[in-house]
C-alpha positions as CSV (number, residue, x, y, z in Angstrom):
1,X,-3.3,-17.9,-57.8
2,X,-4.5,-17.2,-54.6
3,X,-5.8,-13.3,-53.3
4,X,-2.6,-11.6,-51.9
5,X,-2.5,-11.8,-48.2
6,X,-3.8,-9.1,-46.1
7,X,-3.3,-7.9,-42.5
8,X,-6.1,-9.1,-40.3
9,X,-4.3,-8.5,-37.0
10,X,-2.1,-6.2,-35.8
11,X,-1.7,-4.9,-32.2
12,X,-4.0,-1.8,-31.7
13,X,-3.9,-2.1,-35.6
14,X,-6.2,-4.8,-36.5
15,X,-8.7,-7.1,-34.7
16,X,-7.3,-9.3,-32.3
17,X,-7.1,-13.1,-32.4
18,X,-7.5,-15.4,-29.5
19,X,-7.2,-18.8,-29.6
20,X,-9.3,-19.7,-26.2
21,X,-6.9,-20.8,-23.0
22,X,-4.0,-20.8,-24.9
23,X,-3.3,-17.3,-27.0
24,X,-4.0,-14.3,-26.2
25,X,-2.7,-11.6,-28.5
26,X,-4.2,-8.3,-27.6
27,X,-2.3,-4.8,-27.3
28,X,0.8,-6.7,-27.9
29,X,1.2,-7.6,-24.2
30,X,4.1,-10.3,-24.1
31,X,5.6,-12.4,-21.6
32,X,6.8,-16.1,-21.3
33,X,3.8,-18.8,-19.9
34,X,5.2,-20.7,-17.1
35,X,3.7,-24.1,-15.6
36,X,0.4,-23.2,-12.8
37,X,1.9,-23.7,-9.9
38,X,-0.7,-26.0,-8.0
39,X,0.5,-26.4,-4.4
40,X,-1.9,-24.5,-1.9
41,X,-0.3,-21.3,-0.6
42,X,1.6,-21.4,3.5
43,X,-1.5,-21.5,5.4
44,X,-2.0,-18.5,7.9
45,X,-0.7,-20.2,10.3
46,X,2.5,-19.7,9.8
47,X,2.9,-16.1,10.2
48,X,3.5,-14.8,13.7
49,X,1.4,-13.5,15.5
50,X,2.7,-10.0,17.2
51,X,2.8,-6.8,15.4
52,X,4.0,-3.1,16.0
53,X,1.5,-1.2,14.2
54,X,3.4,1.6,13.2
55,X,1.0,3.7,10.7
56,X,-1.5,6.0,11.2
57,X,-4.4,6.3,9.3
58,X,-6.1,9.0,10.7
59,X,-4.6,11.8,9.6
60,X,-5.2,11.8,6.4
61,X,-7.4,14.0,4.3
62,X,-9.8,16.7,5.6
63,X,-12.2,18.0,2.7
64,X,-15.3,19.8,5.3
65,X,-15.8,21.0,8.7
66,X,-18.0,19.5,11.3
67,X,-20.7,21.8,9.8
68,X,-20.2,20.5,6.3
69,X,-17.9,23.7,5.0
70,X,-15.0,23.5,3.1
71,X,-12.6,23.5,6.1
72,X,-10.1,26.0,3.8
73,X,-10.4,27.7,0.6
74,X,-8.4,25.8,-1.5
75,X,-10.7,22.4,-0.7
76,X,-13.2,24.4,-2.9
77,X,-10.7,23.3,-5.7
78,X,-11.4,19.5,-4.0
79,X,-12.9,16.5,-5.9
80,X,-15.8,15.7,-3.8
81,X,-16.1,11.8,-2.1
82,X,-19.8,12.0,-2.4
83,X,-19.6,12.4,-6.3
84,X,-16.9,9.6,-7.2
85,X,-17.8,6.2,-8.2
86,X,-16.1,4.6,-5.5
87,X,-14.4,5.9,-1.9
88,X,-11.2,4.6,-1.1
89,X,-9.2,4.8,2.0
90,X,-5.7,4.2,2.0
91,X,-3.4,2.6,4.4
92,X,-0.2,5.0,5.5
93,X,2.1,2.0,5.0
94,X,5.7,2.5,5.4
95,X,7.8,3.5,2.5
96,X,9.1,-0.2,2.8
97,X,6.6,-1.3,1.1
98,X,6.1,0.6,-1.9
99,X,7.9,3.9,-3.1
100,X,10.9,2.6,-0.8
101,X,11.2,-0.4,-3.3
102,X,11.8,2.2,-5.7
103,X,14.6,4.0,-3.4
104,X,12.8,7.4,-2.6
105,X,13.2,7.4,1.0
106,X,10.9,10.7,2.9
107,X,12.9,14.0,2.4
108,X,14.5,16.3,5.4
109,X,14.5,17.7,7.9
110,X,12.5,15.5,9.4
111,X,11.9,12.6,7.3
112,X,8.4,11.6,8.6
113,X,6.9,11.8,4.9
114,X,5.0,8.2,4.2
115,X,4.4,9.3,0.6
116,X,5.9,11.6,-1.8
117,X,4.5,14.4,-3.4
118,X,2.8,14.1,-6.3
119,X,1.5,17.2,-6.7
120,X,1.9,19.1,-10.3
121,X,4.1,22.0,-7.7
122,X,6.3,19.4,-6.6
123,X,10.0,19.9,-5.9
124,X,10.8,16.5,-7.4
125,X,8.7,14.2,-10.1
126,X,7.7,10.8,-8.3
127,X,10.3,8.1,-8.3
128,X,9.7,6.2,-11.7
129,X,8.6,2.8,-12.3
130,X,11.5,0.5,-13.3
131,X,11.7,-0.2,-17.4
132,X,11.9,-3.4,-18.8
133,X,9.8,-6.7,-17.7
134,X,9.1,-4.9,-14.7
135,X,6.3,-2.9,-16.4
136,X,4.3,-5.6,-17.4
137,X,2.9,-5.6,-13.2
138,X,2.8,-1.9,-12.3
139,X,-0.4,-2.0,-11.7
140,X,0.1,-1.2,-8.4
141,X,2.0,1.9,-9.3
142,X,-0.5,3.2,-11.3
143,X,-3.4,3.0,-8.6
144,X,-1.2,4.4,-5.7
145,X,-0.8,7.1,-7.6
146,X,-4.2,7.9,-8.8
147,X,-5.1,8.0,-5.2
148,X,-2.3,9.9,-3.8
149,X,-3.1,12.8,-6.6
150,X,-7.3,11.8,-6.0
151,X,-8.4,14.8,-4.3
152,X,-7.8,17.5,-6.9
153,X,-9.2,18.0,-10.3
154,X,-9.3,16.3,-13.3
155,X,-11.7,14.1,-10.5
156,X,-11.4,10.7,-11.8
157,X,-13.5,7.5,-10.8
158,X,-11.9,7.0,-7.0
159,X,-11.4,9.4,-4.4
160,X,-9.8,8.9,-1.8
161,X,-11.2,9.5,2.2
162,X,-9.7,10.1,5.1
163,X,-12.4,8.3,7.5
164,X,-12.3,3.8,6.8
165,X,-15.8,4.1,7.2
166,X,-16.8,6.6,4.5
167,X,-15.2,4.4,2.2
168,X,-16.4,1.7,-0.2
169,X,-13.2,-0.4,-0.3
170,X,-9.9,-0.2,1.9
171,X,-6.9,0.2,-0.6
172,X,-3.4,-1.6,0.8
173,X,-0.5,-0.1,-1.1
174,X,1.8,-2.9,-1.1
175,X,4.3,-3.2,-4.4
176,X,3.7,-6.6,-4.5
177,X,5.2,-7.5,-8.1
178,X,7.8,-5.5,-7.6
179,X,8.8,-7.0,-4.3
180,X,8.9,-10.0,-5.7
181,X,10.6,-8.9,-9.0
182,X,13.8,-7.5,-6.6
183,X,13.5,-9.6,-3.7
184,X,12.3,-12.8,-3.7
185,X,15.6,-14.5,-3.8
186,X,17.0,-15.3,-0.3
187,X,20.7,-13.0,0.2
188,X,22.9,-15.1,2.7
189,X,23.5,-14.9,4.9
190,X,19.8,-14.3,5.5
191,X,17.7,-16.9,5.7
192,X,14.5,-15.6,4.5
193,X,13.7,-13.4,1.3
194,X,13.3,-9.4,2.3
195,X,9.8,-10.1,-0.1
196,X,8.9,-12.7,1.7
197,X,9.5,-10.9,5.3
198,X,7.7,-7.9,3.6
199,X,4.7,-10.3,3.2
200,X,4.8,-11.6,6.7
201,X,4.8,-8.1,8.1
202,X,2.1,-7.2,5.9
203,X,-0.1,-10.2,7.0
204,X,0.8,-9.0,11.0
205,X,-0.4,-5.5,10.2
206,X,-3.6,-5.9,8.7
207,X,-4.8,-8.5,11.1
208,X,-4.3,-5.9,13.8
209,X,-6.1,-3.5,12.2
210,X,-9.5,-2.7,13.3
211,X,-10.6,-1.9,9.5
212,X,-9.6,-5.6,8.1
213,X,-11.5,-7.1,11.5
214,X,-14.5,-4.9,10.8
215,X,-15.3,-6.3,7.4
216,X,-13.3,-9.5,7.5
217,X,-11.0,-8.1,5.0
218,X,-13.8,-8.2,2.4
219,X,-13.7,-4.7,1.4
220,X,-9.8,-4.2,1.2
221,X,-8.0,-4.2,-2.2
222,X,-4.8,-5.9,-2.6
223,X,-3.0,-5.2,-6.2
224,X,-0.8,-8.5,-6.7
225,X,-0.2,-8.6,-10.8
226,X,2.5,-10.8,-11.2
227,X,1.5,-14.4,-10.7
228,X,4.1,-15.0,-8.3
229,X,3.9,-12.1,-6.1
230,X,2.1,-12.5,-2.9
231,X,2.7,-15.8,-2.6
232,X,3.7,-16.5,0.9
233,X,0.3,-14.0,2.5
234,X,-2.7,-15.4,-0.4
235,X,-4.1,-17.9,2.5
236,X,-4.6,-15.4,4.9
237,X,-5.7,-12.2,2.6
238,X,-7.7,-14.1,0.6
239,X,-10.8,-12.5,1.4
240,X,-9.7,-9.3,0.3
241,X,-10.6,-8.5,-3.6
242,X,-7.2,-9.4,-5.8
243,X,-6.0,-7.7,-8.4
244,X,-4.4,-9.9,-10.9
245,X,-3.4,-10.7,-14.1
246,X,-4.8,-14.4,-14.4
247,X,-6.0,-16.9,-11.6
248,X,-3.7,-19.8,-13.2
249,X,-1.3,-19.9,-10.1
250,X,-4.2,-19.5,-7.7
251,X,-6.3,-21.8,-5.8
252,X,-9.7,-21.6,-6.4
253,X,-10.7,-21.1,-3.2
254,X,-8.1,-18.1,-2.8
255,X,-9.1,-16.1,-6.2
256,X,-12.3,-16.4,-8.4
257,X,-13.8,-14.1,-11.0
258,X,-16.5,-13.6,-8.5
259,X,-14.4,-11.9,-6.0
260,X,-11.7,-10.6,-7.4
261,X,-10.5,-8.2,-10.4
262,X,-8.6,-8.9,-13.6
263,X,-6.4,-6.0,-15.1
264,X,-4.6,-5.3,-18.1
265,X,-0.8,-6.0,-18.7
266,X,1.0,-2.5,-19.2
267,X,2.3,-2.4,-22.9
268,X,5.7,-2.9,-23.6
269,X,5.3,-2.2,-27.4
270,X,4.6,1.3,-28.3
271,X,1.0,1.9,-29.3
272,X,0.2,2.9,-32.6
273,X,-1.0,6.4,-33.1
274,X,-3.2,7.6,-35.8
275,X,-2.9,4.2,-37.6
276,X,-5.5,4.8,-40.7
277,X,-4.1,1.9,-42.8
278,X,-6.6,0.5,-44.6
279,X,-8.2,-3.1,-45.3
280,X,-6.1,-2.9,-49.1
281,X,-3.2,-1.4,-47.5
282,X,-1.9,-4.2,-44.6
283,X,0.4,-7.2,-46.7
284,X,0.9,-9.6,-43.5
285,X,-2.4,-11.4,-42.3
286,X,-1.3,-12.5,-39.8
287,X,1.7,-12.1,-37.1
288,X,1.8,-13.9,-33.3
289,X,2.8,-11.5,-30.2
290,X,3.1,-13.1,-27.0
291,X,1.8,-16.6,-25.4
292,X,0.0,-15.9,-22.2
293,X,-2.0,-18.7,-20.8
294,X,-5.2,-15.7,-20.1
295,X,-8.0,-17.4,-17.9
296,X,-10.2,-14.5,-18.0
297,X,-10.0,-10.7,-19.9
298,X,-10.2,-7.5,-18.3
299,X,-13.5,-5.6,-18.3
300,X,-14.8,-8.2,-19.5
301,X,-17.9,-7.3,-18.1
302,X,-18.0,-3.5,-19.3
303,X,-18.0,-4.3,-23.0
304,X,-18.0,-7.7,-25.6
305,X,-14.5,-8.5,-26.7
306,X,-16.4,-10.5,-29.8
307,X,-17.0,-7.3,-31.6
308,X,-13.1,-6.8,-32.0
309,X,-11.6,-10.0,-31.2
310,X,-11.7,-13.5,-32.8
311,X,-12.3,-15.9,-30.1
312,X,-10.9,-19.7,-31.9
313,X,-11.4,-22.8,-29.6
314,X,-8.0,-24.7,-29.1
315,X,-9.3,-28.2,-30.5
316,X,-9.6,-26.0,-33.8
317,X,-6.8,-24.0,-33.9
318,X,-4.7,-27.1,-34.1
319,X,-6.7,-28.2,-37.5
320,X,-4.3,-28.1,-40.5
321,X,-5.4,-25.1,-42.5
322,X,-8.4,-24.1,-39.7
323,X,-7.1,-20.9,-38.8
324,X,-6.3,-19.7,-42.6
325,X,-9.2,-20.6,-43.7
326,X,-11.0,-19.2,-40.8
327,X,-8.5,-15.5,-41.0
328,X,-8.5,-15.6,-44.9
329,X,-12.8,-15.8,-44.6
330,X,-13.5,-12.6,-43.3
331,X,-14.7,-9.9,-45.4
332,X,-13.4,-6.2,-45.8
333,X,-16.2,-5.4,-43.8
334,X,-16.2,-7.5,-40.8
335,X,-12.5,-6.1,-40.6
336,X,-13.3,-2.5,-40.4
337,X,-16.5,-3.1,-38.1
338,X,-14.0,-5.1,-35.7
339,X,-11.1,-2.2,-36.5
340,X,-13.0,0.6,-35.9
341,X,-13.9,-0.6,-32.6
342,X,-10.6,-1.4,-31.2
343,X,-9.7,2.1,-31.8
344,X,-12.0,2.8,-29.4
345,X,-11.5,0.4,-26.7
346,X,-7.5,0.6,-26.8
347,X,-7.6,3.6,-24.4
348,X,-8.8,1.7,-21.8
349,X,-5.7,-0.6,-21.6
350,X,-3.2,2.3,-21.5
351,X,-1.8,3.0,-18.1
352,X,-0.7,6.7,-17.2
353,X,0.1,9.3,-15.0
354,X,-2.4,11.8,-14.1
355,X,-4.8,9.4,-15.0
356,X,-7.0,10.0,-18.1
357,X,-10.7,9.5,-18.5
358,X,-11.7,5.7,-18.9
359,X,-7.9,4.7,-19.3
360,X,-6.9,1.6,-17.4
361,X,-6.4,3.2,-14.1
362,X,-10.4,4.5,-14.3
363,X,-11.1,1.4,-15.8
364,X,-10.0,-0.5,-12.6
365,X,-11.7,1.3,-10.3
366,X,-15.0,1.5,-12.5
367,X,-14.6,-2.5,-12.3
368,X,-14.1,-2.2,-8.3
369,X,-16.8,-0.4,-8.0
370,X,-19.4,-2.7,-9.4
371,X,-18.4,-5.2,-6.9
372,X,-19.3,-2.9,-4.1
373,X,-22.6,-4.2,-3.5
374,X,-21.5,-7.7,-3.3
375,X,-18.3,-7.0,-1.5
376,X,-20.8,-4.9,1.1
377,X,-23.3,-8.2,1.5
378,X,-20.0,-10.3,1.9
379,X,-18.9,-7.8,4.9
380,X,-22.2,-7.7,6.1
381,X,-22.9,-11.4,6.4
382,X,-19.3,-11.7,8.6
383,X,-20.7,-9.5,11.0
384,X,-23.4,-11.6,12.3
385,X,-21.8,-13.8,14.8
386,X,-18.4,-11.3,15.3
387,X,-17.2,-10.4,18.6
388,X,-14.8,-8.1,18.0
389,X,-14.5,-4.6,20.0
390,X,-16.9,-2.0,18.4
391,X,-15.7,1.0,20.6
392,X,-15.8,4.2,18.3
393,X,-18.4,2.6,15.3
């Protein structure tokens, strides 16, 4: 009689099993894989070239005086820009391209708010993220955000700055996935896609702005999660980092590990809370959750996924009986070793507002900020031969 079975994997319940460039089951993130799509991106060319640059990112935050004092008494109460792992600047986009997609529209009477007020006094709790599918790719939810509540305490990794050059990256708050979750399809009797006009206007206004032509682009941050969104601008952002899911729809030349960041899906399972279940106590050994085709894992360079993860090649996993075996072969102990530490990791793939220590939002930006140094010697190296107008550096 064989040993009765015995849970080996469970999401944030058990170790987690990946069967290399083909499964990836970790925090029960699910979606369907879809084919790569391999055709190069509409090169830059084929955006026009005019723009009316509409926002103004000056007037943002003000944290001292020209004498370095707090410029009013409640910026003693301030996170401080000088203590955060990485300074961000944010565009003041129009509402068209991010909270708009989520129909908050600036309040009266005079309706010249860019961004609503997330602060814990508000009137009115920020428009919500829509449910379902959509929350797989709200990354860029999450990050806006962190930023847009940055400035007070609990001070997380980023803070944001008023001045572009104070900062360490340039953050563009563009809803990407969700554009292209409500509006990629073409509505006659338009003839072009309100996502993709969104991504033509977007090209027009960062190519006019003296921050992208200062560094290239090379130090702005772009969130695009879903593998389709963005599609129409990647040829002409592609210097900027990326924030993605995967780099399977990507052209090499347009994404790479080197440049760019990979983030977490947001859970569509509940998480399991307190789970103590023991080794004894867990009948199934095994269960599948999801198929995502995963190029590379987030943070991968933070931690090693091999002390909770099973990593199986995909020659093997195809092997009658290689994968029982393989499961059925590891001991009590290697379980709770490999059990014990995804308890403590699975924070870091929650997503949340206000932001919690070393969840996925500081996670993201802890990432970003180790690629400052190369993102710096990339914007550094563009100015050599650049002719652009330096009044007012």
């Amino acid at each position: 009689m064989p040993p009765p079975a015995r849970t080996l994997l469970l999401p944030l319940a058990a170790a987690t099993l990946l069967v290399a460039s083909t499964i990836f089951l970790f925090a029960a993130a699910g979606t369907r894989w879809r084919p790569a799509d391999t055709s190069f991106p509409v090169p830059a060319a084929a955006f026009p070239s005019s723009i009316p640059v509409t926002a103004d990112s000056t007037r943002e935050l003000s944290f001292t005086d020209e004498n370095g004092h707090p410029d009013d008494p409640s910026s003693i109460s301030r996170c401080d820009p000088h203590h955060a792992a990485i300074r961000v600047f944010m565009y003041d986009l129009p509402p068209e391209f991010h909270f708009g997609l989520l129909g908050w529209s600036p309040p009266p009477p005079d309706g010249s708010s860019v961004w609503p007020d997330v602060s814990s006094g508000a009137a009115a709790a920020p428009p919500r993220y829509p449910g379902g599918l959509n929350q797989q790719h709200s990354v860029e939810y999450w990050l806006t955000l962190d930023l847009l509540s940055s400035s007070s305490p609990p001070c997380g990794a980023a803070v944001r700055v008023a001045d572009a050059r104070e900062a360490d990256v340039v953050f563009v708050p563009f809803f990407a996935s969700l554009s292209y979750n409500r509006h990629s399809r073409v509505v006659p009797p338009e003839k072009m896609s309100r996502d993709k006009e969104l991504q033509e206007k977007l090209v027009r206004y960062l190519m006019a702005r003296p921050e992208w032509k200062r560094s290239g682009g090379a130090d702005h941050v772009i969130v695009a999660h879903h593998p389709n969104s963005l599609l129409y601008a990647r040829s002409s952002l592609f210097p900027a980092v990326f924030v993605l899911s995967d780099f399977g729809r990507y052209h090499p030349r347009v994404a790479s590990l080197e440049k760019d960041v990979i983030a977490p899906y947001k859970h569509l399972a509940k998480t399991f809370v307190n789970d103590s279940a023991g080794f004894d106590d867990r009948p199934t050994l095994l269960y599948f959750r999801g198929a995502i085709y995963r190029k590379e894992l987030p943070y991968e360079d933070a931690f090693d996924y091999s002390k909770f993860s099973i990593f199986v090649r995909s020659s093997d996993a195809v092997k009658k009986g290689y994968l029982m075996r393989l499961i059925r072969g590891i001991s009590e102990h290697q379980w709770t070793r490999m059990w014990n530490r995804l308890k403590e990791v699975d924070k870091h793939f929650e997503y949340q507002h206000p932001s919690q220590k070393d969840d996925a939002v500081q996670m993201i930006w802890q990432t970003l900020a180790r690629k400052v140094p190369a993102i710096r010697l990339k914007a550094h190296r563009s100015r050599r031969f650049s002719r652009y107008d330096r009044k007012g550096k």
